[in-house]
C-alpha positions as semicolon CSV with decimal commas, in nm:
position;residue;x (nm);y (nm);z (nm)
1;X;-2,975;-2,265;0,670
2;X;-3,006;-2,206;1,031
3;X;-2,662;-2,097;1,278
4;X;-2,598;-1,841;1,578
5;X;-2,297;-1,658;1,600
6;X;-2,168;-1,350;1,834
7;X;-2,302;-0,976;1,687
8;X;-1,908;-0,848;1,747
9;X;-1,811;-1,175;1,483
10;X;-2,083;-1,106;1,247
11;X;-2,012;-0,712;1,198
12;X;-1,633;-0,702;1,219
13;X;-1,678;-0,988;0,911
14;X;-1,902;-0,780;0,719
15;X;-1,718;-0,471;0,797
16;X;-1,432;-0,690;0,630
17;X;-1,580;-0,801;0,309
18;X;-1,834;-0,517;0,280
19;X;-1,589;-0,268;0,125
20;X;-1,622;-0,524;-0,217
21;X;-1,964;-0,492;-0,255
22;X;-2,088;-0,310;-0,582
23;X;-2,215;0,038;-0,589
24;X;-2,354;0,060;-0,910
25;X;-2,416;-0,282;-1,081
26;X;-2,652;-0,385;-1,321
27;X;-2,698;-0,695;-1,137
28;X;-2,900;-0,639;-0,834
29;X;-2,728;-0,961;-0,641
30;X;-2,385;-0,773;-0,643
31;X;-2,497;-0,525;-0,387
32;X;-2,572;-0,848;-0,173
33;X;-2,344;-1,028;0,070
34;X;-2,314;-1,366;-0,027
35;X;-2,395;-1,581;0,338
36;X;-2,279;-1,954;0,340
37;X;-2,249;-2,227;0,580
38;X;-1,896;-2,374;0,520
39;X;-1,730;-2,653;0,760
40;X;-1,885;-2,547;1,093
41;X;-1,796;-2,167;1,011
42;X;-2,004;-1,886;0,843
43;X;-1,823;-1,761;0,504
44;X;-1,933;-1,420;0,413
45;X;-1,839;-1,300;0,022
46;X;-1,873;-0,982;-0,183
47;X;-1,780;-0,900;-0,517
48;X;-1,789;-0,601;-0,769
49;X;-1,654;-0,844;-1,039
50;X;-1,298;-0,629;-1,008
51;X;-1,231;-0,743;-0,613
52;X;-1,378;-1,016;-0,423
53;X;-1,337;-1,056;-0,050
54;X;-1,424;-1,373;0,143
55;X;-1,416;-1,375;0,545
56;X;-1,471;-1,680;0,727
57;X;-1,633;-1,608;1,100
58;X;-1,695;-1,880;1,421
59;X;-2,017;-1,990;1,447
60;X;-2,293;-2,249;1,570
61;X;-2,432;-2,415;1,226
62;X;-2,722;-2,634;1,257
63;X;-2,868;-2,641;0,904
64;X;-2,637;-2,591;0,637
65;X;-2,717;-2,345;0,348
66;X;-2,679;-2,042;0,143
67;X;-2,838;-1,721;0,063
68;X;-2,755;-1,363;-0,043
69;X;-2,856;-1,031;0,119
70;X;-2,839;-0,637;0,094
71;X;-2,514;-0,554;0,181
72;X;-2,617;-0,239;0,313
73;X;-2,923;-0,335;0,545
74;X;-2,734;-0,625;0,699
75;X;-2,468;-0,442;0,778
76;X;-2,661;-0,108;0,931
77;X;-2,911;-0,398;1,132
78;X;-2,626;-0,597;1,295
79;X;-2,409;-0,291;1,375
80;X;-2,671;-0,155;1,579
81;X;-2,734;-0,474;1,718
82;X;-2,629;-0,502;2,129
83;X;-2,335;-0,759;2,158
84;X;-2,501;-1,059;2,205
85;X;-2,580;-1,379;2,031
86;X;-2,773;-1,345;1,705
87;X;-2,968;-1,657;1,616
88;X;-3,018;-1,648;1,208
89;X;-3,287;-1,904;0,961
90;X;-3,314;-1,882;0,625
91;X;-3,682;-1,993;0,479
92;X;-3,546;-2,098;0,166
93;X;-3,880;-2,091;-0,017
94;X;-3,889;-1,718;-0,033
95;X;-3,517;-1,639;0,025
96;X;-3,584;-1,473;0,330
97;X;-3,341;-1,462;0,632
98;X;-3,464;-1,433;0,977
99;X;-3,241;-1,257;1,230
100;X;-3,304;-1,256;1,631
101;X;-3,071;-1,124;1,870
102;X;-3,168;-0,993;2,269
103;X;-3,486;-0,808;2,185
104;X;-3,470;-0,735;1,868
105;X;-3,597;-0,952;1,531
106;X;-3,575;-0,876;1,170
107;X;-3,662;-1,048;0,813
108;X;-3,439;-0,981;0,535
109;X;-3,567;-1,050;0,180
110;X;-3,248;-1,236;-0,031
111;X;-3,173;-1,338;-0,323
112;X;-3,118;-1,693;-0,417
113;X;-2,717;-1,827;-0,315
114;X;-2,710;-1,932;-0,674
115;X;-2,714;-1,611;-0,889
116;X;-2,398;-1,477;-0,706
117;X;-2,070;-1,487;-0,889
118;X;-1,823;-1,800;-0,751
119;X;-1,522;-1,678;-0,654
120;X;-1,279;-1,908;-0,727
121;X;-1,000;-2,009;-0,494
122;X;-0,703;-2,065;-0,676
123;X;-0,388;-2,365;-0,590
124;X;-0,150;-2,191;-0,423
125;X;0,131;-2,446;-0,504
126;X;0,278;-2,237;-0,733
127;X;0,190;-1,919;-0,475
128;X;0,512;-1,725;-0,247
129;X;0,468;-1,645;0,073
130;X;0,497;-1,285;0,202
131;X;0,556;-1,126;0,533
132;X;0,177;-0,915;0,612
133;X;0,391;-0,668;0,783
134;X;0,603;-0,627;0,503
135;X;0,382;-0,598;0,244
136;X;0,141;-0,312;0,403
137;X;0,446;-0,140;0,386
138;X;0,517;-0,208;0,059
139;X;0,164;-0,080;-0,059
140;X;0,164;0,194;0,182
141;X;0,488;0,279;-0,001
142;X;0,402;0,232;-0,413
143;X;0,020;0,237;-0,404
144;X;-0,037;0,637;-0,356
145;X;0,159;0,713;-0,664
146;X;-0,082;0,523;-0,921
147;X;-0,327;0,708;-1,123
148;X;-0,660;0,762;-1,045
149;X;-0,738;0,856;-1,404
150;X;-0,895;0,571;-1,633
151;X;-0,747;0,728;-1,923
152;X;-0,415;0,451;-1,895
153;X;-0,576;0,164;-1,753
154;X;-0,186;0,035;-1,687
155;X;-0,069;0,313;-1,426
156;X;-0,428;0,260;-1,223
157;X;-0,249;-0,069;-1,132
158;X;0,073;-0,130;-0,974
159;X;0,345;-0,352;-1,144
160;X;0,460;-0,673;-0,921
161;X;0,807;-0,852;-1,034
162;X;0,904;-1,156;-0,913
163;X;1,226;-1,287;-0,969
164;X;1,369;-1,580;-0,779
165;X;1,425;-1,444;-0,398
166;X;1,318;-1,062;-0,502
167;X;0,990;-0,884;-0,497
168;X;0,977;-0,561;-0,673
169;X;0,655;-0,310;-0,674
170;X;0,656;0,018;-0,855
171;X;0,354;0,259;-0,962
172;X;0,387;0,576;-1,151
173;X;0,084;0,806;-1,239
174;X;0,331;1,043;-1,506
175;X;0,417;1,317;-1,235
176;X;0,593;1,034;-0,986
177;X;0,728;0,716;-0,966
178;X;0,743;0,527;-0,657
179;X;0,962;0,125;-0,652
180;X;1,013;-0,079;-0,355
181;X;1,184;-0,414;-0,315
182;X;1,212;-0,710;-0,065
183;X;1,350;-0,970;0,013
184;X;1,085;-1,343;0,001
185;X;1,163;-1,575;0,280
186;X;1,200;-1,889;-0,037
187;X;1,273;-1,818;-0,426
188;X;0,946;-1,833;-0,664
189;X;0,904;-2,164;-0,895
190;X;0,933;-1,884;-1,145
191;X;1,027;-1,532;-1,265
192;X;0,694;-1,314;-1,322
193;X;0,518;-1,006;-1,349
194;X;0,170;-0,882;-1,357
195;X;-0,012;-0,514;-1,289
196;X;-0,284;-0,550;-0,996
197;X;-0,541;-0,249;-0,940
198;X;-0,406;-0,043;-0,682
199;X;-0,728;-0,010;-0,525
200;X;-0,711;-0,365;-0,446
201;X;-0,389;-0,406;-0,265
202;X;-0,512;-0,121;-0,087
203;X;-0,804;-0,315;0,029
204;X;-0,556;-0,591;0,090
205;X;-0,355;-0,335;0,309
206;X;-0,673;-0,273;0,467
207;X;-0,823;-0,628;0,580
208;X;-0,480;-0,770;0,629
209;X;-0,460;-0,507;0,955
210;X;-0,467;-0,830;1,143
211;X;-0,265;-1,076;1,000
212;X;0,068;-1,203;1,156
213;X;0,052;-1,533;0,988
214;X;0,255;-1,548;0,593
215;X;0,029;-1,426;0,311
216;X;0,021;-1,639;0,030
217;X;-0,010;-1,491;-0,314
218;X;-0,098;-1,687;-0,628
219;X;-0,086;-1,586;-0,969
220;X;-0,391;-1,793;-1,198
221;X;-0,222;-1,990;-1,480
222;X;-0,421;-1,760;-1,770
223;X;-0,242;-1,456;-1,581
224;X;-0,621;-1,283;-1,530
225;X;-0,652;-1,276;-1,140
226;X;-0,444;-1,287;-0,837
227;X;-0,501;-1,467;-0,525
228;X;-0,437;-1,360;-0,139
229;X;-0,511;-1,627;0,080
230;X;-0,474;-1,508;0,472
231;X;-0,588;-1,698;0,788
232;X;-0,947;-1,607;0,765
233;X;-0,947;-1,424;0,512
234;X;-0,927;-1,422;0,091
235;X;-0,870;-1,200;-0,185
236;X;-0,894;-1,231;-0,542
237;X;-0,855;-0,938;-0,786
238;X;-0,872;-0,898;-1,116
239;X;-0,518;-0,830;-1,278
240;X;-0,440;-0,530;-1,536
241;X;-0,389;-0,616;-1,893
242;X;-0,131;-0,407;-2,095
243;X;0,245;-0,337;-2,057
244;X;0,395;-0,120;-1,766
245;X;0,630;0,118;-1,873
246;X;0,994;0,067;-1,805
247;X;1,055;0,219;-1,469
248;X;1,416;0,131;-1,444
249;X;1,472;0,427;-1,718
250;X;1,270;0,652;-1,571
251;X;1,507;0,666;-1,248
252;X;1,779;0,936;-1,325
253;X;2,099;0,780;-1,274
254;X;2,343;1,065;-1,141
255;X;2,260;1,395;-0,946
256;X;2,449;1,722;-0,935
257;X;2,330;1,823;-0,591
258;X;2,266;1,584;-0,275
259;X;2,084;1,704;0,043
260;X;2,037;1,536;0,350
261;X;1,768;1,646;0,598
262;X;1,541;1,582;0,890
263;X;1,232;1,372;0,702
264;X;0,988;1,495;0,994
265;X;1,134;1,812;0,955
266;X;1,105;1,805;0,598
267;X;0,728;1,758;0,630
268;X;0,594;2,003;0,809
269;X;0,747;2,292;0,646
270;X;0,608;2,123;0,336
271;X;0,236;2,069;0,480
272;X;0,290;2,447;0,641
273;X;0,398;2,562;0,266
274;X;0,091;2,357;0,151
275;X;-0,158;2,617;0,288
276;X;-0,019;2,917;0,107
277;X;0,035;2,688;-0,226
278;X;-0,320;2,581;-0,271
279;X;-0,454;2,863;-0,451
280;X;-0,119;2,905;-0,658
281;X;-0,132;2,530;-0,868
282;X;0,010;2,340;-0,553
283;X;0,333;2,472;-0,594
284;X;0,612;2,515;-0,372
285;X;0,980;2,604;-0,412
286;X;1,273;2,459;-0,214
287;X;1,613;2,649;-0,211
288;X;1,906;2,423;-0,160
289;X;2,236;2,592;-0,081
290;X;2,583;2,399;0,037
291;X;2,751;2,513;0,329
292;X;3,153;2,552;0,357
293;X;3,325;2,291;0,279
294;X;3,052;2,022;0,291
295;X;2,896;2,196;0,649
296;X;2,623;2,392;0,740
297;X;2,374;2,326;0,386
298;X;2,051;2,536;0,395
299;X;1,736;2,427;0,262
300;X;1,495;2,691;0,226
301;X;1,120;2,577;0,170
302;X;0,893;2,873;0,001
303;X;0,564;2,879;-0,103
304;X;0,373;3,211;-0,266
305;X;-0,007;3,282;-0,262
306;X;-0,073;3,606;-0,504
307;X;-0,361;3,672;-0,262
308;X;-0,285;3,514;0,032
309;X;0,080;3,593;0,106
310;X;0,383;3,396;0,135
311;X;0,572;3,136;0,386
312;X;0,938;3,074;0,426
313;X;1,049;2,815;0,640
314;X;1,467;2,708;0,648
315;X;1,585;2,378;0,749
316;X;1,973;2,288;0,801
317;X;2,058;2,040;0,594
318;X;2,400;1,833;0,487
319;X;2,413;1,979;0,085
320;X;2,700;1,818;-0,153
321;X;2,735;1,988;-0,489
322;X;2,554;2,264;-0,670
323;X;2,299;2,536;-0,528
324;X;1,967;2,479;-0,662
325;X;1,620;2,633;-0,666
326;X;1,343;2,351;-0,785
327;X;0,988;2,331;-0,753
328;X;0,782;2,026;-0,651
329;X;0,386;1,954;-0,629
330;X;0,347;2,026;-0,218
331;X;0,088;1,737;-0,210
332;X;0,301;1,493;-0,439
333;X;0,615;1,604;-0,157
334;X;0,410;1,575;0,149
335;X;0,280;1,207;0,013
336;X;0,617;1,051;-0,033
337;X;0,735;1,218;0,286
338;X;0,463;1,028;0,495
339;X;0,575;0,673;0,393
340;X;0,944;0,722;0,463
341;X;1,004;0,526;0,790
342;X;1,350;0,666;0,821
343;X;1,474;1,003;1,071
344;X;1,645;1,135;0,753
345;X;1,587;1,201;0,371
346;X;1,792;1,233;0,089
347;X;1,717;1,466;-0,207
348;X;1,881;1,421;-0,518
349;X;1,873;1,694;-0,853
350;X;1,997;1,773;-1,126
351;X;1,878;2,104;-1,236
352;X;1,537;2,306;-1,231
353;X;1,364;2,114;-1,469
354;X;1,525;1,745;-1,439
355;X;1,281;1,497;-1,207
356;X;1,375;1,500;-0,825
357;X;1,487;1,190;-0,653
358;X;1,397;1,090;-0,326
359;X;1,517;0,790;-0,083
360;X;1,559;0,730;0,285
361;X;1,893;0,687;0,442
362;X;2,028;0,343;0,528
363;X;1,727;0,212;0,337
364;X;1,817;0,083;0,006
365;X;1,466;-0,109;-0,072
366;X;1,300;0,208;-0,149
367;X;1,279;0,532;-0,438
368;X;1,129;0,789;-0,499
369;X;1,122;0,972;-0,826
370;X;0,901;1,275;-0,891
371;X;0,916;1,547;-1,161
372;X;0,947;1,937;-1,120
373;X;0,681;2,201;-1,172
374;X;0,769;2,462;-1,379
375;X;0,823;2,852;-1,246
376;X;0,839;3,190;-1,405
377;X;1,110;3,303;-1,341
């Protein structure tokens, strides 16, 4: 193997795939970055066996070949690298990879191309297309509210429906429950669903930045992986097995007190609350009272530290129905609050100890549900 390329190329691509690399493997090749000669272009690939990323980067091949390296000592070499032209040969007889660039030269002892896990690219025939725009927002949206806990292997992921023209994702972690919906540009061949990790549509979030062309996203036949094929870019993740609990009942379906407020508003008497909850379990309290005759609503945001002291912030707000006093995880409130693209917020309860509901005004594609904390009264 023997090809040049530009520094800036070759350490924006590893930056790319290098987040898919293993940390702690048993197999010493999946801390490597897999390096490949592929049509004229250099393919980098990394794996942890959960995620695999493969980036495709412009370069001069004159030897074709493959090879794998440390992730780590690549990446830390050609970052500190000046932007020029590195000129790379593999000597294939002891795996080792030669690297020159201005002044500076380096070996790097590999492992051999074929120990490293393929990653298979899968048809996307049966694939839909999906704006990239749209669907960062979408995990930005549903993504936070999965659990981080092992102990449910289901709610670490985040269920995808398809249905004809209609995308639905929705996570819930057992404290919150967060669903949004759009709209695909053609109907799906057919009606579907399937969990995928959180952490890796966060990672597809991440190196999807970029993209303005369609993603395409392909389900495998044997329903054990899903496929995310961008212009330079792909991502295959492992899919969760197990059943996702029905969200739809979960959502409460009537409310005895409405509140509209100021979102931004909203969130910075939560986040200022936030400091004087921490060292009382997070929690904070929000008073809603209606005005007369549908005008002038208070919302009163409170937040008690035994040691600390105490904050009070009030916010006008447009209340229909019942005064309420309910209290809500500030970090759970403040996380919801930052994904809402809308100026205003609508709150939605029931009583004390019923789950809150939360969705942005003229936005219909997206909910919010998230469950009280109790207070002694």
């Amino acid at each position: 193997m023997k090809f040049s390329c530009l520094q800036e190329n070759l350490a924006k691509g590893l930056a790319i795939v290098g987040r898919a690399v293993a940390t702690r493997s048993t197999l010493p090749v999946l801390s490597n970055i897999l390096m490949a000669t592929d049509e004229g272009r250099l393919k980098l690939s990394a794996t942890n066996l959960e995620v695999g990323i493969s980036c495709w980067i412009g370069a001069k091949v004159e030897e074709d070949g493959a090879t794998t390296v440390p992730a780590r000592l690549l990446t830390d070499f050609v970052n500190s690298l000046p932007p020029e032209r590195i000129d790379a040969e593999l000597v294939t007889r002891t795996q080792t990879l030669n690297l020159k660039c201005s002044n500076y030269e380096a070996n790097v002892k590999g492992i051999d191309a074929q120990e490293f896990p393929i990653i298979v690219a899968l048809s996307e025939d049966t694939g839909i297309s999906l704006e990239p725009a749209t669907l960062r927002e979408m995990i930005n949206q549903v993504s936070f509210a999965a659990a981080v806990d092992e102990s449910r292997p289901v709610l670490t992921g985040v269920l995808a429906e398809i249905s004809g023209t209609n995308l639905t994702m929705a996570a819930a972690d057992g404290f919150r429950l967060s669903v949004r919906k759009t709209e695909l540009s053609e109907a799906a061949l057919s009606s579907t669903s399937v969990i995928i990790p959180a952490r890796a549509l966060q990672e597809l979030a991440r190196v999807s930045a970029e993209e303005d062309e369609p993603i395409r996203m392909t389900i495998a036949p044997n329903r054990s992986q899903v496929y995310f094929r961008m212009t330079n870019i792909d991502l295959v993740s492992q899919l969760v097995e197990g059943n996702f609990p029905d969200y739809k009942q979960i959502i409460p379906k009537g409310y005895a007190t409405h509140m509209v407020v100021d979102a931004a508003e909203l969130l910075k008497a939560v986040k200022i609350a936030s400091f004087f909850a921490r060292d009382a379990a997070n929690v904070i309290r929000m008073r809603i009272t209606p005005g007369d005759q549908g005008m002038g609503g208070r919302l009163t945001v409170m937040a008690t530290s035994a040691e600390l002291g105490d904050n009070v912030t009030e916010i006008d707000a447009a209340v229909d129905g019942e005064p309420i006093e309910i209290a809500f995880n500030a970090k759970y409130l403040a996380e919801v609050l930052s994904v809402i693209n809308t100026p205003q917020v609508a709150i939605e309860t029931s009583s004390p100890s019923s789950p809150g509901v939360i969705r942005p005004i003229d936005d219909e594609s997206f909910v919010h549900v998230i469950m009280p904390m109790h207070i002694a009264r």
